[in-house]
VOTI-997678 format. One line per field, with one value per atom (N, C-alpha, C): residue in one letter; x, y, z. Coordinates in steps of 0.1 Angstrom, whole numbers. Layout:
N
resn	c(A/...) $
x	c(X/...) $
y	c(Y/...) $
z	c(Z/...) $
REM end
This chain:
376
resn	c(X/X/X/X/X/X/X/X/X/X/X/X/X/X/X/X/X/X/X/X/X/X/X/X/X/X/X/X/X/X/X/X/X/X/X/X/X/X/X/X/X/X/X/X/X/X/X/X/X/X/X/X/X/X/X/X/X/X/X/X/X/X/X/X/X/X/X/X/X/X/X/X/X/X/X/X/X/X/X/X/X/X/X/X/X/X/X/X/X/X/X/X/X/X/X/X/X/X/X/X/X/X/X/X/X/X/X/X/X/X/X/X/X/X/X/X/X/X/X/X/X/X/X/X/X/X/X/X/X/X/X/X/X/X/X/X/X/X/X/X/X/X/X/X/X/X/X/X/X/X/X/X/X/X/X/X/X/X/X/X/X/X/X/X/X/X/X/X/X/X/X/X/X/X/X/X/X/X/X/X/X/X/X/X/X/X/X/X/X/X/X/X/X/X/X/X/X/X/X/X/X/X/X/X/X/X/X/X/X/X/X/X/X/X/X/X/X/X/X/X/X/X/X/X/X/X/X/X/X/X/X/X/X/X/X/X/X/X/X/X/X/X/X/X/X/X/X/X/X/X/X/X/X/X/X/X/X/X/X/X/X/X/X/X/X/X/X/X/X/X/X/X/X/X/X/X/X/X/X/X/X/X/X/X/X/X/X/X/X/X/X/X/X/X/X/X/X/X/X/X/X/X/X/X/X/X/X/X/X/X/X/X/X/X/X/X/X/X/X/X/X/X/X/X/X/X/X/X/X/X/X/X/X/X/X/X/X/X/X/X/X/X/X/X/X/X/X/X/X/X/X/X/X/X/X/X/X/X/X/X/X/X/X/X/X/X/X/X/X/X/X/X/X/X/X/X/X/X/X/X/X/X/X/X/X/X/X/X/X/X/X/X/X/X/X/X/X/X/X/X/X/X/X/X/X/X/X/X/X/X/X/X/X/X/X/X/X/X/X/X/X/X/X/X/X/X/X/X/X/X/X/X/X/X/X/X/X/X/X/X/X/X/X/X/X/X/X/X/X/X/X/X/X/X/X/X/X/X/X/X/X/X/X/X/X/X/X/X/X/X/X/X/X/X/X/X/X/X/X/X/X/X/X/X/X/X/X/X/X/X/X/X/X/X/X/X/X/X/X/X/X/X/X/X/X/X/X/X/X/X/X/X/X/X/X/X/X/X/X/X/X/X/X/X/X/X/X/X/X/X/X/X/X/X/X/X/X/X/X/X/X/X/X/X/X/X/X/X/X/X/X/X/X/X/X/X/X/X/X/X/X/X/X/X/X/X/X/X/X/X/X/X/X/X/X/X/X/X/X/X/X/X/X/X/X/X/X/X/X/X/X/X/X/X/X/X/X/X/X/X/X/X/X/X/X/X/X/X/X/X/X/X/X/X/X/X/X/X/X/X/X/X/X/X/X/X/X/X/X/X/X/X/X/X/X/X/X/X/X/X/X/X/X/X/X/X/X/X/X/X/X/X/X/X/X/X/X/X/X/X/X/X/X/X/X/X/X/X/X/X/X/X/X/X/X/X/X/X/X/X/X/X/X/X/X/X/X/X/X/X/X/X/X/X/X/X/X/X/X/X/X/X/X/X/X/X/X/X/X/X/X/X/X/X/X/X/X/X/X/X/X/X/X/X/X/X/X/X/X/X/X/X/X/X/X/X/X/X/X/X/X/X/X/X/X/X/X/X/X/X/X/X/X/X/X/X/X/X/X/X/X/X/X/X/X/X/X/X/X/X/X/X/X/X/X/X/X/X/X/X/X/X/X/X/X/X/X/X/X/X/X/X/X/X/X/X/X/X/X/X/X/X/X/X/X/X/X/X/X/X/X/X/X/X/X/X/X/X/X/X/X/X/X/X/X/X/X/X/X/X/X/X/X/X/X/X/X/X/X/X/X/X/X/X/X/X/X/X/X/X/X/X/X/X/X/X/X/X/X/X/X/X/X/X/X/X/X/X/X/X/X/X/X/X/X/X/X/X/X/X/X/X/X/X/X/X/X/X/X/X/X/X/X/X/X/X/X/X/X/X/X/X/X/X/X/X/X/X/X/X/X/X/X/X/X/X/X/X/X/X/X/X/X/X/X/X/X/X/X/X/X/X/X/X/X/X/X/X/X/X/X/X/X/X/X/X/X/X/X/X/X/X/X/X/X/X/X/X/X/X/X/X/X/X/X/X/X/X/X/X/X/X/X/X/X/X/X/X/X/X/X/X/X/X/X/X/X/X/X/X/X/X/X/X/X/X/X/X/X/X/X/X/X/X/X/X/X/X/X/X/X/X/X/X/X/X/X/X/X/X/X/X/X/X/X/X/X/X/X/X/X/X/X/X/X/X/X/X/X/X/X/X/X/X/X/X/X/X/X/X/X/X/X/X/X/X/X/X/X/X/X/X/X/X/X/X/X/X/X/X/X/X/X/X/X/X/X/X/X/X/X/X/X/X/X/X/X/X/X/X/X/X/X/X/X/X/X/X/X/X/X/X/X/X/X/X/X/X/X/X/X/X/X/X/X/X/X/X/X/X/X/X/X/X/X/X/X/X) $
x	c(215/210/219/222/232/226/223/224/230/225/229/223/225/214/218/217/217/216/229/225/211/212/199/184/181/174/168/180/175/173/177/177/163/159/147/137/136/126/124/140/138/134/135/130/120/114/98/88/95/89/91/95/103/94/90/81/66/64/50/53/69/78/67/64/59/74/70/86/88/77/75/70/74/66/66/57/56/63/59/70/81/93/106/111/106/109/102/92/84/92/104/116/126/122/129/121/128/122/124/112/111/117/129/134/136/125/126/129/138/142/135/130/128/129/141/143/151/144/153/143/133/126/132/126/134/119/113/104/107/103/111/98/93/80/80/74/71/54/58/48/38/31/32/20/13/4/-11/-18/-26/-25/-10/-9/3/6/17/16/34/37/46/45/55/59/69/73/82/82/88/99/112/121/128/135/140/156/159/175/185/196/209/215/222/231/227/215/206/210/215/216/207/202/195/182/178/162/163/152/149/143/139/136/140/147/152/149/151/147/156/158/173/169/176/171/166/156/155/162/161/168/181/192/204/206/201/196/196/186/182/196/199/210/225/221/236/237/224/219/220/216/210/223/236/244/255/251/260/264/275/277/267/263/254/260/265/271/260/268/257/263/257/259/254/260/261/258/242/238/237/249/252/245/234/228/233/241/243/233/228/216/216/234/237/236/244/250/242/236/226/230/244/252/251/253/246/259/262/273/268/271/268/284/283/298/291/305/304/319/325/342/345/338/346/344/339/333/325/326/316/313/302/296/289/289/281/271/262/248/244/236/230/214/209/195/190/178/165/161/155/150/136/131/119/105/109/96/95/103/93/90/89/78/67/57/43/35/28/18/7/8/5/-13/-21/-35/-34/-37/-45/-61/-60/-72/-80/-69/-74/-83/-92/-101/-118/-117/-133/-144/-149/-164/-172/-185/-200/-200/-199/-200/-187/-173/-163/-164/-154/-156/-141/-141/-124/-134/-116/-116/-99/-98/-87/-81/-72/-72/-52/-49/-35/-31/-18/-10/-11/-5/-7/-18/-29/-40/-44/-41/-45/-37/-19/-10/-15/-19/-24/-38/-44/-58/-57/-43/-42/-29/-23/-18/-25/-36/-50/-58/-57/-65/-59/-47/-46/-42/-38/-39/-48/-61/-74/-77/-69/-75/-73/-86/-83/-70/-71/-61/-63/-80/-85/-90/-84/-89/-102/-108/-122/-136/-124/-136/-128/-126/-115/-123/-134/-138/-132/-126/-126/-107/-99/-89/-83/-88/-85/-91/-93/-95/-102/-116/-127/-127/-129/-135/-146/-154/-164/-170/-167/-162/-178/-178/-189/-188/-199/-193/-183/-185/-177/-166/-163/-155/-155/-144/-143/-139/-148/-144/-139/-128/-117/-123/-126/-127/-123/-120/-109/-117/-120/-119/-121/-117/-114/-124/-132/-146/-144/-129/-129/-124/-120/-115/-121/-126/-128/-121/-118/-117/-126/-127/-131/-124/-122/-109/-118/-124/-134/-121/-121/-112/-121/-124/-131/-127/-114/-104/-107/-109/-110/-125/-130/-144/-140/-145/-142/-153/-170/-180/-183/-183/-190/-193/-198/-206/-200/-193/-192/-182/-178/-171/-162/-149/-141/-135/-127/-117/-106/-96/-85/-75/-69/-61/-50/-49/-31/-23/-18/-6/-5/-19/-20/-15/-24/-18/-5/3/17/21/22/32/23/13/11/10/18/26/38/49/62/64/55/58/54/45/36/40/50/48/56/63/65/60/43/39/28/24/11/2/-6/-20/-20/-30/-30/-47/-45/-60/-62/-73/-80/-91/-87/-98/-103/-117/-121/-133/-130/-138/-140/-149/-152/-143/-128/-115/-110/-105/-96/-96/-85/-86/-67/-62/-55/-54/-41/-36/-24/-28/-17/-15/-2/7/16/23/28/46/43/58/56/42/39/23/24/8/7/-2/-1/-16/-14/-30/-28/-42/-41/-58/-58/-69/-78/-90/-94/-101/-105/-112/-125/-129/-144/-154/-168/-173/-179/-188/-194/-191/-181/-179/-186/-187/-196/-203/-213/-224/-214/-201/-198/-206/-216/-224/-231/-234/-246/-241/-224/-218/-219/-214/-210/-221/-217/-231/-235/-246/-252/-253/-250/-254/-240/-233/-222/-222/-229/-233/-223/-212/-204/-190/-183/-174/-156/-149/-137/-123/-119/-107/-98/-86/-74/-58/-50/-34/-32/-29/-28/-16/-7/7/7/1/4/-3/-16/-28/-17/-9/-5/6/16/29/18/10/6/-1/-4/-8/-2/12/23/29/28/37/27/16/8/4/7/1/14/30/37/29/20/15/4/-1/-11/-6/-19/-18/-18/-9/-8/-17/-29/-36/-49/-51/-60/-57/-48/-40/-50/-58/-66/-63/-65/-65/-77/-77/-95/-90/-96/-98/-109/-106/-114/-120/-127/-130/-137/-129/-140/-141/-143/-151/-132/-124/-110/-97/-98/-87/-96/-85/-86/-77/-81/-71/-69/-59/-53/-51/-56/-52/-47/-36/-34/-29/-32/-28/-25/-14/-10/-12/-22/-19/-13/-6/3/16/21/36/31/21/21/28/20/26/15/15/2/10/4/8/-5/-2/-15/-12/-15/-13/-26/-22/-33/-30/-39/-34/-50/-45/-55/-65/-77/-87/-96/-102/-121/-129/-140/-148/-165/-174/-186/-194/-195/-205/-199/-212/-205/-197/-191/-181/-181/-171/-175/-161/-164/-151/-152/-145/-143/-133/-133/-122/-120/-99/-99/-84/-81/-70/-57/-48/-35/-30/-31/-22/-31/-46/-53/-51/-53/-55/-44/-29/-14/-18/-19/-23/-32/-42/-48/-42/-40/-33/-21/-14/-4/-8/-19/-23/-28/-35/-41/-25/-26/-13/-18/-32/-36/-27/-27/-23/-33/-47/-53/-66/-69/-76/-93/-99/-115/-117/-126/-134/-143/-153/-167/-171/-183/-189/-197/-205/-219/-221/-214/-216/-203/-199/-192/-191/-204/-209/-206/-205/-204/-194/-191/-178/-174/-161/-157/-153/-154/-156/-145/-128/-118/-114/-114/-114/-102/-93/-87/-97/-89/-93/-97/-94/-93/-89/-103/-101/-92/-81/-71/-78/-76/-75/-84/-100/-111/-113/-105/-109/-110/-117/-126/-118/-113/-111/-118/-126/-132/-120/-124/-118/-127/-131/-138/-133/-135/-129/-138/-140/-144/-145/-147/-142/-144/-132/-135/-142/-146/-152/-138/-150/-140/-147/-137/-143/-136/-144/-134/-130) $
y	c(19/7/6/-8/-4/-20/-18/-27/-28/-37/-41/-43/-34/-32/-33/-39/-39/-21/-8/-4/3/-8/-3/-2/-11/-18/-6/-3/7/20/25/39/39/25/25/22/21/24/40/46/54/66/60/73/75/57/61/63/66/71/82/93/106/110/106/113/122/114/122/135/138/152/163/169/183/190/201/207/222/222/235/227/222/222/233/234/241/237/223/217/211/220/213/196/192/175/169/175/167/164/174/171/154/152/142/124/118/100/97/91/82/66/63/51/45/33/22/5/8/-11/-17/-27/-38/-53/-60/-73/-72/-79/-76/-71/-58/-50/-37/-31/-18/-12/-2/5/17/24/42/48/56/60/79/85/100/106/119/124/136/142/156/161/168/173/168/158/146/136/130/118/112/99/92/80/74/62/59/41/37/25/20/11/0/-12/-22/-25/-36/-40/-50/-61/-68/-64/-62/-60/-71/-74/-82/-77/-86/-80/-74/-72/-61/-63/-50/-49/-36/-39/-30/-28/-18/-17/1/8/24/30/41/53/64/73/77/87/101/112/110/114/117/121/133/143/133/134/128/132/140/149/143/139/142/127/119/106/102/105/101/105/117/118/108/104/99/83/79/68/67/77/74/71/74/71/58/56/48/33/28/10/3/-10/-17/-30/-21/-26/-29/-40/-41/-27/-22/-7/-9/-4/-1/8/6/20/21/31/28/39/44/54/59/62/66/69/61/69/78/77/93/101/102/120/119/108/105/109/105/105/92/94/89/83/68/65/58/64/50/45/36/30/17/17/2/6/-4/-13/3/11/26/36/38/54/49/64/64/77/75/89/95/107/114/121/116/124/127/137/136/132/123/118/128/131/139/129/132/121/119/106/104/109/116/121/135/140/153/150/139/134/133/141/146/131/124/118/119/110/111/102/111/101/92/80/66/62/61/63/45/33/21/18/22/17/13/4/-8/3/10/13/17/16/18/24/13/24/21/17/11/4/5/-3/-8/-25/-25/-39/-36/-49/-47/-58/-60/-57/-52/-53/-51/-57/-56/-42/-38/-24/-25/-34/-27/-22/-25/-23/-9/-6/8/16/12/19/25/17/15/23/25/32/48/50/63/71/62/67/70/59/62/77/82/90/105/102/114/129/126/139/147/142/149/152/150/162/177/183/196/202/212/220/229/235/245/244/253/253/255/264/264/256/243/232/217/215/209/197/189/179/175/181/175/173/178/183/166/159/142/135/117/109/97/104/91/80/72/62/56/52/40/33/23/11/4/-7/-13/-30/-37/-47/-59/-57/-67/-57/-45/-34/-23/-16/-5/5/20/28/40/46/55/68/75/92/104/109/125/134/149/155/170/178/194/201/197/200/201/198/205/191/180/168/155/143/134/124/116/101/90/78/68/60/52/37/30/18/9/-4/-15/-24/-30/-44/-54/-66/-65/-75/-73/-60/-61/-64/-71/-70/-71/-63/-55/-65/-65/-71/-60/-48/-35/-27/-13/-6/9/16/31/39/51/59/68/73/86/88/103/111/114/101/111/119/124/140/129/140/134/136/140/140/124/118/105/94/98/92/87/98/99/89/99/82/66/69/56/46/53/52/47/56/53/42/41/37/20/18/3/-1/3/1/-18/-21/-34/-44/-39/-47/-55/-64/-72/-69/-77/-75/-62/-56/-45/-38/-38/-41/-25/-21/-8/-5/3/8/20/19/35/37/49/51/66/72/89/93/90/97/97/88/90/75/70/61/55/41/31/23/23/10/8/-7/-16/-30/-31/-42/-52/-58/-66/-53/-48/-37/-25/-21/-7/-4/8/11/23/31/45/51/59/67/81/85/94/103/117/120/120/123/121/137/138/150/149/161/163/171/163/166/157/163/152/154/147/146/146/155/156/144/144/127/128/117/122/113/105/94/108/117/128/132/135/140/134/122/110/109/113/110/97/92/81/79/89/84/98/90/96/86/92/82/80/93/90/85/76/69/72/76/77/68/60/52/59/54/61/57/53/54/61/53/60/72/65/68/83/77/89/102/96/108/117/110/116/125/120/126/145/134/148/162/153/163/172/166/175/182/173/191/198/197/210/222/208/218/227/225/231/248/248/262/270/262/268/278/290/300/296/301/300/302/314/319/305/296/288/272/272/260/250/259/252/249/234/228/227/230/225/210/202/191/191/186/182/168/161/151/145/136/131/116/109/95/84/93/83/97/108/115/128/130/136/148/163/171/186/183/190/208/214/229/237/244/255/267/277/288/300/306/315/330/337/351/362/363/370/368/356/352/350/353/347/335/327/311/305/287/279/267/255/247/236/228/217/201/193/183/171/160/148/132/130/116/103/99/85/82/80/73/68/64/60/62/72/78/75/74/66/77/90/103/107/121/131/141/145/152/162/165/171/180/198/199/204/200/204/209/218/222/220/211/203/208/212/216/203/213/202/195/205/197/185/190/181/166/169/156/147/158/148/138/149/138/126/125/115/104/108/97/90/95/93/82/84/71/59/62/51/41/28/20/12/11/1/8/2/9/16/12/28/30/44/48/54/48/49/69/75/89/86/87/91/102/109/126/124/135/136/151/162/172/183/193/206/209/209/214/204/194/182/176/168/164/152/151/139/131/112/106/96/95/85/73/62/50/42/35/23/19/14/-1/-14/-14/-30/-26/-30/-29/-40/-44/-52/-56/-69/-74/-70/-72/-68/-56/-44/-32/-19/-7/-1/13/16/29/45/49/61/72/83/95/103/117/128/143/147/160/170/181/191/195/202/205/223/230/244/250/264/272/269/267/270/281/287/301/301/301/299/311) $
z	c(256/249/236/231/220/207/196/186/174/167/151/145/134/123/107/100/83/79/72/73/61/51/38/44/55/55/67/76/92/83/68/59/53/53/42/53/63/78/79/85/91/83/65/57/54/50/51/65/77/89/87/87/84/74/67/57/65/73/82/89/91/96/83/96/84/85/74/71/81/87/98/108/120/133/143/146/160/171/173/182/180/184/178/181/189/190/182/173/162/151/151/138/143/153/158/157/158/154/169/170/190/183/192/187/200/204/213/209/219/217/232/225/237/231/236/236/223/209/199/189/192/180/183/175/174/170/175/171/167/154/155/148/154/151/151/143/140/138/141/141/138/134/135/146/143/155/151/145/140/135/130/125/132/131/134/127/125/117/127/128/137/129/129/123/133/129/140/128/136/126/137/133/143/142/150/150/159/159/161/171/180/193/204/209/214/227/230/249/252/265/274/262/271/264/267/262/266/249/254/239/245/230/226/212/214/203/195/185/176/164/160/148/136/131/117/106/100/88/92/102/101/102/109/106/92/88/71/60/62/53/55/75/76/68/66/65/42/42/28/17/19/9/14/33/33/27/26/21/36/25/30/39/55/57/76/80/95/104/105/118/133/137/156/160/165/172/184/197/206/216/223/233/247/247/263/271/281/288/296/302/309/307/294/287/270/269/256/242/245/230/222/211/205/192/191/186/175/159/153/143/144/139/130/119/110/103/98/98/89/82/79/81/90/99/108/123/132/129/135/141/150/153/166/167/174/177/191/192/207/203/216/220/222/223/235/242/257/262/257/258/253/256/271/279/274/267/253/246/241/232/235/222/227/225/230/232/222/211/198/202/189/189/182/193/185/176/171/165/157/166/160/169/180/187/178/189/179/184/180/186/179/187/172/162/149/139/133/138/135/121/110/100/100/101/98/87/79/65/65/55/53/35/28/17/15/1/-1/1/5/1/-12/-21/-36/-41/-37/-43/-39/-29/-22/-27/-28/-40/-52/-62/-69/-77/-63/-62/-62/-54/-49/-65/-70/-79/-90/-95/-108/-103/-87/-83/-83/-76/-68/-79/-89/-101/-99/-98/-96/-84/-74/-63/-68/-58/-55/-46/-50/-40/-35/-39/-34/-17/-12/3/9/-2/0/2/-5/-11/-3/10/18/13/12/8/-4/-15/-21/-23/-13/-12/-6/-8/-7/-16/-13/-19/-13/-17/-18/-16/-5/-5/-4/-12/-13/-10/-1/5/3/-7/-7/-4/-1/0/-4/-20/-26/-32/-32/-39/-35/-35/-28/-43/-45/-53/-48/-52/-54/-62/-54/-64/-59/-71/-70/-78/-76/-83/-79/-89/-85/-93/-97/-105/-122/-128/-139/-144/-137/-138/-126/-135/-121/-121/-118/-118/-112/-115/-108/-107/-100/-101/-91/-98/-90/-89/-75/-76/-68/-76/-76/-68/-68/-62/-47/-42/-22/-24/-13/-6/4/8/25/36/25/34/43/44/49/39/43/37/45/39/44/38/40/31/45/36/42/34/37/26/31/27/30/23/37/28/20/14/2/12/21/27/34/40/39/31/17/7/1/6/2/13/26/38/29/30/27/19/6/-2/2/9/12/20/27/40/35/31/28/12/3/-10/-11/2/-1/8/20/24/16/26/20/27/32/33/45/48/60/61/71/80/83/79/76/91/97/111/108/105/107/114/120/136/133/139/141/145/149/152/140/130/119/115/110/102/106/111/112/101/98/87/91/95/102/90/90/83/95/90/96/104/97/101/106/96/105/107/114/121/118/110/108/108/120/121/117/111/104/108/105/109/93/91/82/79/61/62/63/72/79/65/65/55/46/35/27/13/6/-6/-14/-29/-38/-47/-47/-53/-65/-64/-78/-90/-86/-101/-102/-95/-103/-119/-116/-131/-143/-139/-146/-160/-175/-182/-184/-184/-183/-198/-211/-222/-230/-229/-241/-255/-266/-279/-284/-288/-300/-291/-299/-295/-305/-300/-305/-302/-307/-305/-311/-301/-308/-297/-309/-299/-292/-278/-268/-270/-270/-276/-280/-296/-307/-305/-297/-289/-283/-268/-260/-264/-274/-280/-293/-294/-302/-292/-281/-275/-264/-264/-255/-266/-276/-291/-292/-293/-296/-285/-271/-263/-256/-269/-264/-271/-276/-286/-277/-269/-261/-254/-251/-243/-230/-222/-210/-200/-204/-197/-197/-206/-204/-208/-220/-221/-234/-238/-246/-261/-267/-273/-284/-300/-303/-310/-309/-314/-322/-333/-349/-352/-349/-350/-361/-371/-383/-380/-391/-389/-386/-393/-392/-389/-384/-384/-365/-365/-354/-351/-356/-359/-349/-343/-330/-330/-328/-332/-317/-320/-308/-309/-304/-311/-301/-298/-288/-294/-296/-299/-300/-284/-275/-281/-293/-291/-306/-316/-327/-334/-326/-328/-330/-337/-334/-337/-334/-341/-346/-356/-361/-362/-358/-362/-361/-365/-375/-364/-360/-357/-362/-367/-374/-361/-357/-348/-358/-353/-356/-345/-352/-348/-353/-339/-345/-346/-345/-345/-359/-360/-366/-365/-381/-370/-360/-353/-339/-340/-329/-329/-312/-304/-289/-281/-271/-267/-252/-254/-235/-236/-223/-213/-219/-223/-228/-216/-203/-195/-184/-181/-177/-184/-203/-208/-208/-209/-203/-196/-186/-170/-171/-174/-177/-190/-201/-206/-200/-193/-188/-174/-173/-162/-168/-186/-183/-193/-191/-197/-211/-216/-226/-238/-249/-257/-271/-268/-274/-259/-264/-251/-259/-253/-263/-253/-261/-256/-261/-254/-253/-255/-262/-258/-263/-262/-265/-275/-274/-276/-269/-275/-271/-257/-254/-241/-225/-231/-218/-218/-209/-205/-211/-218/-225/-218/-216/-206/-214/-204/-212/-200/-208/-208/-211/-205/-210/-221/-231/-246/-236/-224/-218/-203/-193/-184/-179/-170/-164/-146/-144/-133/-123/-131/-125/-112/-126/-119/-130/-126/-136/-138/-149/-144/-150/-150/-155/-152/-167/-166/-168/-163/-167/-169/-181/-184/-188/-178/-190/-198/-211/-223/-217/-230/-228/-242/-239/-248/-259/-272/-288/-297/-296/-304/-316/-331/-345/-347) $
REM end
């Protein structure tokens, strides 16, 4: 079988299919991309031993039809620096060499035939209990980047080692968390018009990220096998994590009184220099809180170092002094974009609850942080 293909366009397919490649298979043809033509599409689809991404693409010149293995990794690199030039991908179906040429180099590959390719699960089937809706890729983008900081990584706790879904009928809510950090990211904008929940893993997250970051709308199937998201280009099944995600409204406090505003900015800058002073073994920060100043302390004993510094807020309690993880609270400022960011708390002991100044484009986003022991 032999075609024509744009080559930016066949690099930025075959890379974000290739991403679902675990970096160890058991089965060596799993390192390899199934690339079928029929008529003038080009299908090139991967896999690992529960999930698969298949992508379509129209291609130019198209003779003969068949599929076709061929290494990914050596694919992707041949692809990723070349000029954006139309390329010729030519298959031998005798001896399954594999020709690609454009007006300043060719090159050579060998095929696998396509009948070692393992027979991948489908998981878009309608049956009892099935929830399908429709909602943007960006918005699912979008959802999974406000979230995914706050997964766990602990193995022990595999429920929480993904990302929440929600799914209610006019909105679907987004939650992560590893017990010491939560998130919420409510988006108002999907109504699905069902009612149900799953967790998927981050490794999902991620293809689905790569793979969908310039589609539009894509249609969501989930069934007691796993969970389908199909676009107009690709179709990607995934299995889902088994288990019941922790009630995260139980945490959530219902009454955090005192209120603190403050530059997001000057917050975040002050709190990467101080928390260049923190001990490594816990990373802790004490924060000083008065009615208009907010004053940052860290202190390494092991290296006799500290550092101190002052940033301007307003604050509606009294004063308060609390202790939070430098590099947790990074991370969280660093997602939200307003330019000051309100804290909420109630006391030492309970978790300070951070907020965008201004929620954007009818969607919600909650932060939750533990605080740590402050010992003077």
């Amino acid at each position: 079988m032999k075609f024509n293909v744009p080559s930016k366009q066949f690099y930025n397919v075959v890379s974000a299919v290739s991403k679902i490649i675990s970096s160890k298979n058991a089965v060596a043809i799993l390192n390899s991309l199934l690339i079928t033509l029929k008529d003038d599409t080009l299908t090139i689809k991967a896999a690992d031993m529960e999930n698969s991404l298949e992508a379509r693409m129209k291609v130019s010149e198209a003779e003969g039809e068949g599929s076709y293995c061929i290494e990914a990794r050596r694919l992707v690199d041949m692809l990723k620096d070349m000029p954006d030039f139309g390329i010729t991908v030519d298959i031998n179906e005798e001896n399954l060499s594999v020709d690609i040429s454009y007006p300043n180099g060719k090159y050579n590959l060998v095929a696998t035939s396509a009948a070692e390719y393992p027979q991948s699960k489908e998981y878009g089937e309608i049956e009892e209990g099935t929830l399908t809706f429709d909602l943007p890729a960006e918005n699912a983008i979008r959802a999974i980047d406000s979230t995914s900081y706050a997964v766990s990584t602990d193995t022990l706790r595999p429920m929480m080692t993904g990302i929440f879904w929600d799914i209610k009928e006019n909105c679907i809510i987004f939650v992560a968390t590893d017990t010491r950090k939560l998130v919420k990211f409510t988006d108002r904008n999907i109504r699905p018009g069902v009612t149900g929940s799953f967790i998927m893993p981050m490794k999902t997250a991620q293809v689905l990220k790569a793979a969908f970051a310039k589609e539009g709308d894509m249609k969501v199937i989930v069934n007691s096998k796993g969970v389908t998201f199909k676009s107009d280009a690709f179709t990607f099944n995934s299995v889902l994590i088994k288990g019941n995600f922790p009630p995260y409204e139980r945490v959530i406090p219902s009454n955090n009184p005192y209120t603190m505003t403050i530059d997001r900015m000057a917050f975040l800058n002050a709190t990467r220099r101080v928390g260049g002073f923190v001990a490594a073994s816990h990373g802790l920060i004490k924060f000083s809180i008065t009615t208009e100043l907010l004053t940052l302390r860290a202190i390494d004993s092991n290296y006799c170092i500290s550092a101190r510094e002052t940033v301007p807020c307003t604050f509606s309690g009294s004063d308060l002094t609390i202790g939070f993880s430098a590099p947790y609270l990074v991370e969280m400022l660093n997602i939200i974009t307003t330019d000051d960011v309100i804290v909420k708390l109630s006391d030492p002991s309970r978790p300070g609850m951070f907020l965008p100044s201004e929620d954007k484009d009818n969607t919600e986003l909650l932060m939750l942080l533990m605080p740590m022991t402050v010992t003077e």
